[in-house]
C-alpha positions as CSV (number, residue, x, y, z in Angstrom):
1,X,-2.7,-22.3,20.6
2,X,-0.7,-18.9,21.1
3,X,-2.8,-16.7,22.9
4,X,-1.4,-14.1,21.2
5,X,-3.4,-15.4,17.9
6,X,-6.2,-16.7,20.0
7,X,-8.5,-14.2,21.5
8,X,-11.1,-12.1,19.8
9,X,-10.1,-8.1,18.6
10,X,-13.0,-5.4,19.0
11,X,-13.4,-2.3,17.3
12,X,-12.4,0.6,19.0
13,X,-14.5,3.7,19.0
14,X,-14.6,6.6,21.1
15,X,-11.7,4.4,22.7
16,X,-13.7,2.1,24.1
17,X,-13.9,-2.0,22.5
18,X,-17.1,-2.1,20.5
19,X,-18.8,-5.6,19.6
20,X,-21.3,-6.6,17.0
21,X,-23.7,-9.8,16.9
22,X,-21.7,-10.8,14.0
23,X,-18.1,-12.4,14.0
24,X,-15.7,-13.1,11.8
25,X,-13.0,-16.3,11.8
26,X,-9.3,-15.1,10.3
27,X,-7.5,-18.1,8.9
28,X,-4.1,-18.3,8.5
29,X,-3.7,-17.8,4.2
30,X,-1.0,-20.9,4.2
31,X,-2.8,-23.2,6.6
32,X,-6.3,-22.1,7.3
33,X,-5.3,-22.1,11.0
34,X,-7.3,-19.9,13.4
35,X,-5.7,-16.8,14.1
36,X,-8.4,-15.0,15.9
37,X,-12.1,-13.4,15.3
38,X,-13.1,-10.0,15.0
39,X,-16.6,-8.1,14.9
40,X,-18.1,-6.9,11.7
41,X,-19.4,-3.4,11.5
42,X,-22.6,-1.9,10.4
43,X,-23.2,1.2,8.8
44,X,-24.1,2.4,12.5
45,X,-20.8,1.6,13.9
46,X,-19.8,4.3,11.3
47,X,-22.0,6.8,12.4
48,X,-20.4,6.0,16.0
49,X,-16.8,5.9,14.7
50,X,-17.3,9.4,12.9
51,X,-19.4,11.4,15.8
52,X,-16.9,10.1,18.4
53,X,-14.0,11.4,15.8
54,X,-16.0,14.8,15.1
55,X,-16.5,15.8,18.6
56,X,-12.6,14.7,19.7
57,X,-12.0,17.0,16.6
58,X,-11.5,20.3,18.1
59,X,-9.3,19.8,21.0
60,X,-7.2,17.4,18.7
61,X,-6.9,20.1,16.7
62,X,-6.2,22.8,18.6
63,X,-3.2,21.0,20.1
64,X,0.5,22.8,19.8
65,X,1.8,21.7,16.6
66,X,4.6,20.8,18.5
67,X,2.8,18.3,20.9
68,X,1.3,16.6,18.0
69,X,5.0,15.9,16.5
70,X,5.3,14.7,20.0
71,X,2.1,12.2,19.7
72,X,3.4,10.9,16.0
73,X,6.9,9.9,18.5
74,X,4.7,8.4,21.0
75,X,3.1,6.2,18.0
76,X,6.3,4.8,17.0
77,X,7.7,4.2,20.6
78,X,3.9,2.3,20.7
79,X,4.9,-0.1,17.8
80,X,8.5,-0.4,18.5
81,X,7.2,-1.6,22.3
82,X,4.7,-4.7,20.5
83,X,7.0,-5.2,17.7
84,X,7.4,-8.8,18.2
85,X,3.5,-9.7,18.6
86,X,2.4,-7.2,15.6
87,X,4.6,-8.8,13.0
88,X,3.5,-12.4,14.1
89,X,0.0,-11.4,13.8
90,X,0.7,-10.1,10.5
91,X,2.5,-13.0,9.1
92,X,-0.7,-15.2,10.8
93,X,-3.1,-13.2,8.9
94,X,-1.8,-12.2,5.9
95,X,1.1,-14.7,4.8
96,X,4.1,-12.9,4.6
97,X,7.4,-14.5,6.1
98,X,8.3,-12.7,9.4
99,X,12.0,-11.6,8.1
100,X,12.0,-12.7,4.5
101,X,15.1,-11.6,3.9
102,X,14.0,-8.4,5.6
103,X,11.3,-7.4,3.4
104,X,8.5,-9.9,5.6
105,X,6.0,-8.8,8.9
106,X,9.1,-7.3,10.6
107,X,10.1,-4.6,8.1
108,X,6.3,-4.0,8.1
109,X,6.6,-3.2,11.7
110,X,10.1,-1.2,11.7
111,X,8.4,0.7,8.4
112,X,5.5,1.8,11.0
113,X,8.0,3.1,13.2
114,X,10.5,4.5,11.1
115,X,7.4,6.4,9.2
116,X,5.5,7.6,12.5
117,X,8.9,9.2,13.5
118,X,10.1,10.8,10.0
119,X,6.4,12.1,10.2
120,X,7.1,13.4,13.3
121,X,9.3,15.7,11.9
122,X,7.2,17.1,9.0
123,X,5.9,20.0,9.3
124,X,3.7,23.1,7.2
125,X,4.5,26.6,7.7
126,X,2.9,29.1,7.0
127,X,3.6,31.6,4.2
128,X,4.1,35.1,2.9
129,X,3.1,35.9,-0.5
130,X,3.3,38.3,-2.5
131,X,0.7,41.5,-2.1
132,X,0.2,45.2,-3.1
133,X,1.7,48.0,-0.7
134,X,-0.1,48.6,2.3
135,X,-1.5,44.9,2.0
136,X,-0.2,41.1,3.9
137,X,-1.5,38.3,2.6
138,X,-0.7,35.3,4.4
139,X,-1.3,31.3,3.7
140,X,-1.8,28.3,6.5
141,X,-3.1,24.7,5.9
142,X,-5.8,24.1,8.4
143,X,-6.8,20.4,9.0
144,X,-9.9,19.1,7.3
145,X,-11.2,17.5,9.8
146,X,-12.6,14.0,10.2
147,X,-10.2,11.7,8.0
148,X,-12.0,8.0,6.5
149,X,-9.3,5.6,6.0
150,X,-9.9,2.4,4.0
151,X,-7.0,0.0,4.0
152,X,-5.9,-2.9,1.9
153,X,-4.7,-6.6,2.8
154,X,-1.1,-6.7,1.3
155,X,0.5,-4.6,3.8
156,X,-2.2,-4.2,6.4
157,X,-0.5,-2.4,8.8
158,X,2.2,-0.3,7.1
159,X,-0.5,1.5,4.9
160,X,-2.6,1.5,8.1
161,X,0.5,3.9,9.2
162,X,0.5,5.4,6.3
163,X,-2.7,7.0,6.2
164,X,-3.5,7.4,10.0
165,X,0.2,9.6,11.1
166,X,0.2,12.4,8.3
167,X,-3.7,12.7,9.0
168,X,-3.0,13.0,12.9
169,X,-0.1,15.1,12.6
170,X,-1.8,17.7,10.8
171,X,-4.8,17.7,13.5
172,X,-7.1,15.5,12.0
173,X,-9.2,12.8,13.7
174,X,-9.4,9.6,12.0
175,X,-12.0,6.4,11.2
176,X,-10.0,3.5,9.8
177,X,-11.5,0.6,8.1
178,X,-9.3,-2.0,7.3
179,X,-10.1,-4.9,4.7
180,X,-12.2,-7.8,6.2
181,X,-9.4,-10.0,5.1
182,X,-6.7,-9.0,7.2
183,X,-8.5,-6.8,9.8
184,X,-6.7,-8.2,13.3
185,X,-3.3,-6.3,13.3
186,X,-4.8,-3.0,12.4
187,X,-7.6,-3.4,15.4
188,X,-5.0,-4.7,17.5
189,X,-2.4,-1.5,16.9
190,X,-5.5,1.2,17.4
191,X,-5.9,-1.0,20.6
192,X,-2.7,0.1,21.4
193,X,-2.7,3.6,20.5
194,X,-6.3,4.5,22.3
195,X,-3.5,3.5,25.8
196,X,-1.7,6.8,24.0
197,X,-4.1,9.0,22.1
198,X,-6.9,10.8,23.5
199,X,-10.6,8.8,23.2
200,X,-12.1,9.8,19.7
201,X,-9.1,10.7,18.1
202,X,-8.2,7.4,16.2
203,X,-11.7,4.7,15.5
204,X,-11.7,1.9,13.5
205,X,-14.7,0.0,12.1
206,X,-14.3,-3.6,10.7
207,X,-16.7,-4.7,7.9
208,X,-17.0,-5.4,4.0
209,X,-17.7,-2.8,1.7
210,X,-21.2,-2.2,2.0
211,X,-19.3,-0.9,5.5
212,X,-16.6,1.2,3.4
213,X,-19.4,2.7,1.5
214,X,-20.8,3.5,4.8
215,X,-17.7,5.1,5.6
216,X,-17.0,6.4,1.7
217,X,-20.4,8.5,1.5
218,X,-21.1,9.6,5.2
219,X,-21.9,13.2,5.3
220,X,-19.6,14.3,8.6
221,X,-16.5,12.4,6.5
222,X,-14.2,15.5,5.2
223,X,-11.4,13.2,3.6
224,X,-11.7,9.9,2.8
225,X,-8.0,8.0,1.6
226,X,-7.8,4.6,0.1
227,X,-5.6,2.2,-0.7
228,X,-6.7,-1.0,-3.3
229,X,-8.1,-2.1,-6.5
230,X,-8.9,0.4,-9.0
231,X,-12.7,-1.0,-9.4
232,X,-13.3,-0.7,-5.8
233,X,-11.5,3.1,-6.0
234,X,-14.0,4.0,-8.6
235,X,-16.8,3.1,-6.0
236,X,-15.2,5.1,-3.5
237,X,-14.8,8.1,-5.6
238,X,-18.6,8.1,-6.7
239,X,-19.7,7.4,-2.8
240,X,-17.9,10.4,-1.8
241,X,-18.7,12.4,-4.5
242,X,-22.6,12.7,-2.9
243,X,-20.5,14.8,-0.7
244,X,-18.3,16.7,-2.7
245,X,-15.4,15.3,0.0
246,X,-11.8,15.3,-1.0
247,X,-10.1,11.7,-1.9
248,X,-7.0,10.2,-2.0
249,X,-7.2,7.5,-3.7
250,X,-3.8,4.9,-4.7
251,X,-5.1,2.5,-6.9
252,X,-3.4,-0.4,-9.0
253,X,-0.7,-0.9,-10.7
254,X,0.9,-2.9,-13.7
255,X,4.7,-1.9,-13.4
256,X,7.1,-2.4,-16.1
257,X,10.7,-2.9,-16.4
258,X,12.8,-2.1,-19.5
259,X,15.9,-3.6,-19.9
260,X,18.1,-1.4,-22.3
261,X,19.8,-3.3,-24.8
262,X,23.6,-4.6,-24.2
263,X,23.1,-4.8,-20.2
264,X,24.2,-7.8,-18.7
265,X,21.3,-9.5,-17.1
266,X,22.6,-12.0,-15.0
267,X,24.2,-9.1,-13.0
268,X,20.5,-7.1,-12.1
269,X,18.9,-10.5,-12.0
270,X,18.9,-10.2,-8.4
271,X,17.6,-6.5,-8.5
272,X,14.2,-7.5,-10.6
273,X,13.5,-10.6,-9.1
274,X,13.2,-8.7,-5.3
275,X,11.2,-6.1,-7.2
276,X,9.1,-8.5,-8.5
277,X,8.3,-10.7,-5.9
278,X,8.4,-8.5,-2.7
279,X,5.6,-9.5,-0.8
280,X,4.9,-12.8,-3.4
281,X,4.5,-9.7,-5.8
282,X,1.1,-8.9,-3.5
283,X,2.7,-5.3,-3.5
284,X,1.2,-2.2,-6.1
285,X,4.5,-0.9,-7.0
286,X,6.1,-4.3,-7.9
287,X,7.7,-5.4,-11.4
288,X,4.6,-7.0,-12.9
289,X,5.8,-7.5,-16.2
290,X,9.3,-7.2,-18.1
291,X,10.5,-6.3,-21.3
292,X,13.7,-7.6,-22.6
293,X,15.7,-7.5,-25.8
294,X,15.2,-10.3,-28.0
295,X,18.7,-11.8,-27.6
296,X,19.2,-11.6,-23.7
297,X,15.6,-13.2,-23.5
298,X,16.9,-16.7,-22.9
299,X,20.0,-15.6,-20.8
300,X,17.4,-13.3,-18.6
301,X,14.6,-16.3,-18.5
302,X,17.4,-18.4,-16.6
303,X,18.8,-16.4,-14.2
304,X,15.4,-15.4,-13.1
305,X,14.7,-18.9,-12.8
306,X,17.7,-19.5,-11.2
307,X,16.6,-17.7,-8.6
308,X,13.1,-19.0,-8.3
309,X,13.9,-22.3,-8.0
310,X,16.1,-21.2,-4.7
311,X,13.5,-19.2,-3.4
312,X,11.8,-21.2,0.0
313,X,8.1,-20.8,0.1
314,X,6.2,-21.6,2.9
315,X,5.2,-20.9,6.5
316,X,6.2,-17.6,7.0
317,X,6.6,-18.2,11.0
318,X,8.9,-21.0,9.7
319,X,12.4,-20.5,9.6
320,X,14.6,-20.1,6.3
321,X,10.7,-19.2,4.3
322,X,11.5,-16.2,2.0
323,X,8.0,-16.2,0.9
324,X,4.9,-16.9,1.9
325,X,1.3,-17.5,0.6
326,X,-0.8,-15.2,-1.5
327,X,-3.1,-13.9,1.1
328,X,-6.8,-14.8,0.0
329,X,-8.4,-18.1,-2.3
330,X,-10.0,-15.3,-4.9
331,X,-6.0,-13.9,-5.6
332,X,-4.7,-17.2,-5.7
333,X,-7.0,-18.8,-8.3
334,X,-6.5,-15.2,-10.6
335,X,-2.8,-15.8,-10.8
336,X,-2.9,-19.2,-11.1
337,X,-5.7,-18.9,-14.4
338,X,-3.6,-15.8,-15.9
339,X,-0.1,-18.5,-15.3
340,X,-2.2,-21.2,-17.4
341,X,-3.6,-19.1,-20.3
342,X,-0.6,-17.6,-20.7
343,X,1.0,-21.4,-21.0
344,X,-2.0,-21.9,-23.2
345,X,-1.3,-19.2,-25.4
346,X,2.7,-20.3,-25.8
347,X,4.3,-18.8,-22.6
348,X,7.9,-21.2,-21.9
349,X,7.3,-22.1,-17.8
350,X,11.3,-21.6,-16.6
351,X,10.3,-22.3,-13.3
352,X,7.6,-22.3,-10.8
353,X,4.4,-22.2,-10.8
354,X,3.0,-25.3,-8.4
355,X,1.3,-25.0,-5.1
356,X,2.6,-25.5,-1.8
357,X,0.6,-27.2,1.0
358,X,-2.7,-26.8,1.4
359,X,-3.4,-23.3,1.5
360,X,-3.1,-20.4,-1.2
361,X,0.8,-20.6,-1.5
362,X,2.7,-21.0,-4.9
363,X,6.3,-21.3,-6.4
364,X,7.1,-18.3,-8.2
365,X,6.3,-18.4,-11.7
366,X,9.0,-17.5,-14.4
367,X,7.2,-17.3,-17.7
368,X,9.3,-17.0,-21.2
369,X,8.3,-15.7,-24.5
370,X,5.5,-14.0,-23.5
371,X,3.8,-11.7,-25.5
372,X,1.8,-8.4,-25.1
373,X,-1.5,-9.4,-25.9
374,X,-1.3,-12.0,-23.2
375,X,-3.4,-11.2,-20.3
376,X,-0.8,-12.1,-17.8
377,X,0.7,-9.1,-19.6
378,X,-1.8,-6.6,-20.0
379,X,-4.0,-7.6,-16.7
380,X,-2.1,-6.7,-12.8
381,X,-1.8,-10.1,-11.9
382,X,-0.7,-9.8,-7.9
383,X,0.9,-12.6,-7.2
384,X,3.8,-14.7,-7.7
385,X,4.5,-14.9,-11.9
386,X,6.4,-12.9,-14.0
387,X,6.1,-12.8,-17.7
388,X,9.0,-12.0,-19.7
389,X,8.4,-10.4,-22.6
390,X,11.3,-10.3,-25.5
391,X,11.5,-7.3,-27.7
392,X,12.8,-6.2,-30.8
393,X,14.1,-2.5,-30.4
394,X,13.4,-0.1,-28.0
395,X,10.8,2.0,-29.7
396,X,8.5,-0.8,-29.4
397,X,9.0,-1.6,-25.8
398,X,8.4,1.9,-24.3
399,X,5.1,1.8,-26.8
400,X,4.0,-1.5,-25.0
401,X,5.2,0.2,-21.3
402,X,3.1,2.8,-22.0
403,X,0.2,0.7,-22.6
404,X,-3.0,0.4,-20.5
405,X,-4.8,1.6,-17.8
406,X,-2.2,1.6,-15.1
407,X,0.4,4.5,-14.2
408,X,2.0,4.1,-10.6
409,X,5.6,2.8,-10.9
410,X,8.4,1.4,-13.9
411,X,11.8,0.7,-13.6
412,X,14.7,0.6,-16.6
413,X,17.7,-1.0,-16.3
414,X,21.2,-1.0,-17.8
415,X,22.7,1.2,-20.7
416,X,24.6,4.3,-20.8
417,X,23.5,7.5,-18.9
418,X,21.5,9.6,-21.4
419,X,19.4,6.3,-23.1
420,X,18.5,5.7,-19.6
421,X,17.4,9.0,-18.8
422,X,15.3,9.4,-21.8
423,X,13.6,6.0,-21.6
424,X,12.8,7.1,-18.1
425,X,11.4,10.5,-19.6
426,X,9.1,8.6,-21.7
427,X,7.1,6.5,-19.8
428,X,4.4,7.5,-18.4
429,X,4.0,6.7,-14.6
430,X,4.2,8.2,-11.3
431,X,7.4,7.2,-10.2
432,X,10.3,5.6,-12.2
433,X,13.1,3.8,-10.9
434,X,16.2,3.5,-12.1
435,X,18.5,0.1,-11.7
436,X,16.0,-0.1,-9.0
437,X,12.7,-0.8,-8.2
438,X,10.1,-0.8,-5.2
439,X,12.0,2.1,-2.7
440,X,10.4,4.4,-1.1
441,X,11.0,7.2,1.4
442,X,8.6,8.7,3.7
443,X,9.8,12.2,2.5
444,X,9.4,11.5,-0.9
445,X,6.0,11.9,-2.8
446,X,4.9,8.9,-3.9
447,X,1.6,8.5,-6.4
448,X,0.6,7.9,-9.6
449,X,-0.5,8.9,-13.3
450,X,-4.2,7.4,-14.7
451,X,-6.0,4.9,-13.2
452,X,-3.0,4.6,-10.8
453,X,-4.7,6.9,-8.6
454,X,-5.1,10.3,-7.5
455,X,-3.0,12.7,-5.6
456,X,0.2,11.6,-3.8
457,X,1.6,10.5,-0.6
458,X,4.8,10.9,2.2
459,X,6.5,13.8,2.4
460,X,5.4,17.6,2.8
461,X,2.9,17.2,-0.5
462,X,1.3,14.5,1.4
463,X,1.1,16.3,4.7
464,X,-0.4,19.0,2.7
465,X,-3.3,16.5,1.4
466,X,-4.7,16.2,4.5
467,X,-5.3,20.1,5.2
468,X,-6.9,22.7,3.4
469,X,-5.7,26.2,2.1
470,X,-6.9,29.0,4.1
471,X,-5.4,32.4,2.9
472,X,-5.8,35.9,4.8
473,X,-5.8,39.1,4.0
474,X,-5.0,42.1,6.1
475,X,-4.6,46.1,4.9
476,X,-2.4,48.4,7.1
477,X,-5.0,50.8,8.6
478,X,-4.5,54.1,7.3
């Protein structure tokens, strides 16, 4: 076997390897291959992880802000160097192709590097305001202190990247916890990193969530950022609220896409089916369901199919695989029960829908005629099956956009200038694309509305999340 895959990943704390008595086998999603074991964490590894990060905490911070830009540069010259053996070990562990048409485990790696740099080069000043005569008043953002990460197994290491660089470039120390699921390319990076960054700086713990409630609720935590489900967010938020500590939390999503009547859909076929199935449409921001005038259904339903049928799934270290398993058995078996009710309830099949191999990978699904009550509708399903859902004006489809929990992303497509704008204006989510979907820019905010999560990411406002206001006032003498 490929001793890169082969060999066993500690934690890292205080930035020294850490063991437990316990291990944990990662299987390859698609074949259920070893890819390598990992320790799992206790609530006392966290109390480890979080000292060694409180007492690295001061000189971290006190740092130029200028040689921490300069450490955020270092990061991504860290990733760019290991490239090649990060994005294998991320296609091993959680499924995705490694090119995928660009979009697989080596975007996921040039996204690390491209994000620590642009991060890099964010920065907060501080600022004047306004005062009486005789009287400055000025405002700074101060770090908060010990940051908790908890990280999700759909893009393991790109969210990793996400939370750990704006946290470090604004002079905070951090404990990541990764999911148990796809733990090995996160403990492998921080490996890499503890060669660069000074001991205590960046920790990670590996574990379930009894260890991320560990993490969540610990008294010395001063921010804790997630990234996952909106059930497991909840838990978060209530474990750190003990503590009164700040959260970040991005949470589900169920994105819509409107297609505006007259638009011809053969021609952004292309443009919803990536923004669907990105990642086997294991990705928060992704086209999850689609709402279509009644008479471009059919036309829609077969140039989405169309493309299904020429999709390759498979092996993502294969050549020619465009995409690869969903990552876990528990995923797999909820989009595979939301494809069949929905057939059950009258859903059209166009294409898709059938495993490959032996492991958790599926054809994407292409469902017709679905309607809004169907839970394949209503429900994230996070995996590879789109319903289609015909309607008959637009009134009615921004209504049935608009419905449910969820808030993060939506996307309209088509039609003249101002309907698009004011469709856009009306629903209600975090971000809306237009004759787009699934972009993002690490110096744009990105976060969203409802149970979509709280507070927002990338750019100066999420630099800013990670430090606190500190305001001073000073009267002339005299």
């Amino acid at each position: 076997m490929n001793k890169i895959f082969d060999r066993h990943y500690p934690m890292i704390i205080d930035g020294k390897p850490v063991d437990t008595d316990s291990v944990s086998e990662i299987r390859s999603p698609f074949d259920g291959e070893l890819v390598g074991t990992c320790s799992l964490g206790t609530a006392e590894a966290v109390d480890a992880a979080v000292a060694a990060a409180r007492a690295a905490f001061p000189a971290w911070s006190g740092l130029a802000d200028e040689e921490r830009a300069e450490f955020c540069q270092k990061i991504g010259s860290v990733f760019e160097a290991h490239a090649v053996e990060l994005a294998s070990l991320i296609t091993r562990e959680q499924g995705k192709p490694l090119v995928a048409g660009g979009f697989g485990s080596q975007f996921e790696v040039g996204g690390c590097i491209g994000w620590s740099m642009a991060t890099s080069q964010l920065s907060l000043t501080e600022e004047v305001l306004p005062a009486g005569e005789g009287l400055s008043v000025v405002q700074r953002r101060v770090p908060k202190g010990v940051v908790g990460s908890i990280t999700p197994w759909n893009w393991p290491l790109l969210i990793a990247v996400w939370h750990i660089l704006p946290a470090l470039r604004t002079g905070n120390c951090v404990v990541i916890k990764p999911s148990e699921l796809t733990p090995l390319s996160t403990l492998r990076a921080v490996e890499l990193l503890n060669e660069t960054l000074p001991a205590g700086v960046l920790n990670v713990v590996t574990g379930d969530g009894l260890v991320g409630a560990a993490l969540s609720g610990h008294p010395d935590i001063d921010k804790i950022i997630f990234t996952g489900s909106t059930a497991t967010g909840k838990k978060v938020m209530h474990a750190a609220a003990e503590n009164i500590t700040d959260c970040s939390l991005e949470l589900g999503g169920n994105d819509p896409a409107i297609i505006l009547p007259g638009t011809p859909v053969e021609a952004i076929a292309p443009g919803l089916f990536f923004g669907a199935f990105i990642n086997a449409g294991q990705t928060c921001g992704a086209i999850k369901r689609v709402y279509v005038p009644e008479a471009d259904h059919d036309a829609l339903v077969a140039a989405l199919a169309e493309l299904a049928q020429a999709t390759v799934v498979g092996n993502g270290l294969d050549d020619g695989v465009a995409m690869g398993p969903v990552q876990n058995e528990a995923q797999y078996e909820k989009v595979r029960k939301l494809t069949q009710d929905a057939l059950k309830s009258g859903a059209s099949l166009a294409a898709g829908g059938e495993p490959v191999g032996n492991g958790f990978a599926l054809r994407p699904a292409i469902l017709g005629n679905c309607r809004q009550d169907m839970a394949i509708v209503t429900e994230e399903q996070f995996g590879p099956a789109l319903p289609i859902v015909p309607y008959p004006n637009l009134e009615q489809a921004i209504e049935w956009a608009n419905e449910g929990e969820f808030g993060l992303c939506a996307s309209v497509w088509g039609g003249e200038s101002a309907e698009r704008e004011n469709v856009a204006n009306a629903i209600n989510a975090g971000t809306v694309y237009i004759n787009t979907h699934a972009e993002l820019n690490p110096m744009v905010p990105f976060g969203g509305v409802k149970a979509s999560g709280i507070g927002v990411q990338f750019g100066v406002e999420g630099l800013k999340s990670f430090t606190d206001s500190k305001v001073f006032y000073e009267r002339a003498n005299g």
